[in-house]
C-alpha positions in Angstrom: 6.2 42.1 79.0 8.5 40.0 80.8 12.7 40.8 81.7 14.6 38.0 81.0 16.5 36.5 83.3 20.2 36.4 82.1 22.1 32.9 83.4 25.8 32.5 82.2 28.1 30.0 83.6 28.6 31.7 86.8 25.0 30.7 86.8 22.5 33.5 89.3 24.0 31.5 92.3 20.0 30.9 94.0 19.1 34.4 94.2 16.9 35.2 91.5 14.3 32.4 90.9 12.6 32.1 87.8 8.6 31.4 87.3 6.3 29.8 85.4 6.2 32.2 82.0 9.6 34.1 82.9 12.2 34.0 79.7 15.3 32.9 81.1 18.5 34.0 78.5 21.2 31.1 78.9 25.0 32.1 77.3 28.1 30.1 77.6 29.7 27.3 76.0 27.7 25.0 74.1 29.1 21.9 75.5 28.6 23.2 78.9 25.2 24.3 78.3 24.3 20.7 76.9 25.6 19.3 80.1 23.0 21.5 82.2 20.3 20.3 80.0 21.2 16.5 80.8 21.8 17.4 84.6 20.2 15.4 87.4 19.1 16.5 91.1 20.6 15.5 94.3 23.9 14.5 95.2 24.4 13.4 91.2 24.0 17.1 90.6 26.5 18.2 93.3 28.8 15.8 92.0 28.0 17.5 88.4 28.3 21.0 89.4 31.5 20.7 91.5 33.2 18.9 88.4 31.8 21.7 85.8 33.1 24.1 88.5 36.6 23.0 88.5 36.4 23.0 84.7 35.5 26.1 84.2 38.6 27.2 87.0 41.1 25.3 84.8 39.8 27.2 81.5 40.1 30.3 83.3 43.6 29.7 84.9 44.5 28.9 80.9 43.1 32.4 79.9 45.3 34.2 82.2 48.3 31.8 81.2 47.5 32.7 77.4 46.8 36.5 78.1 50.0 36.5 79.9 52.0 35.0 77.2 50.5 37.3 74.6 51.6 40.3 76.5 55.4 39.1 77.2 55.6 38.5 73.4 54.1 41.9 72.3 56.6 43.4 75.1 59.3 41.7 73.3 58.8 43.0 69.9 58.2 46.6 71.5 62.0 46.3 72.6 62.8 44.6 69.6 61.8 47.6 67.3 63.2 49.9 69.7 60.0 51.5 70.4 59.7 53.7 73.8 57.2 52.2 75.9 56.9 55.6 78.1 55.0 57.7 75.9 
């Protein structure tokens, strides 16, 4: 039996290439794993990948922004209620 080869979005980065009859497991978004379907080669690809690459940055940076904002406002209500946050 064969391991699969897990690929997400940070992709394996060239060091693990896959062979003819390896399973490769592919997770992400859907969207951006239709894209990598429809990708080309050469420079087109480049072009591709650097543009899913900055994507993927600004969804991140938009995580932190939204993790952030969820812990102020669960701060907040902790000194709302009066609760001590030292225990």
């Amino acid at each position: 039996m064969r391991t699969p080869i897990p690929i997400g979005l940070s992709g394996n980065r060239g060091r693990t290439r896959p062979g003819a009859g390896d399973i490769l497991v592919v997770y992400g978004r859907g969207d951006t794993i239709d894209e990598l379907r429809q990708r080309r080669t050469g420079m087109a690809a480049e072009r591709e990948h650097d543009s899913a690459v900055g994507r993927q940055r600004q969804v991140e940076a938009q995580e932190r922004r939204d993790r952030r904002q969820s812990e102020q406002r669960v701060a907040a209500r902790r000194g709302e209620s009066g609760q001590d946050s030292g225990r």
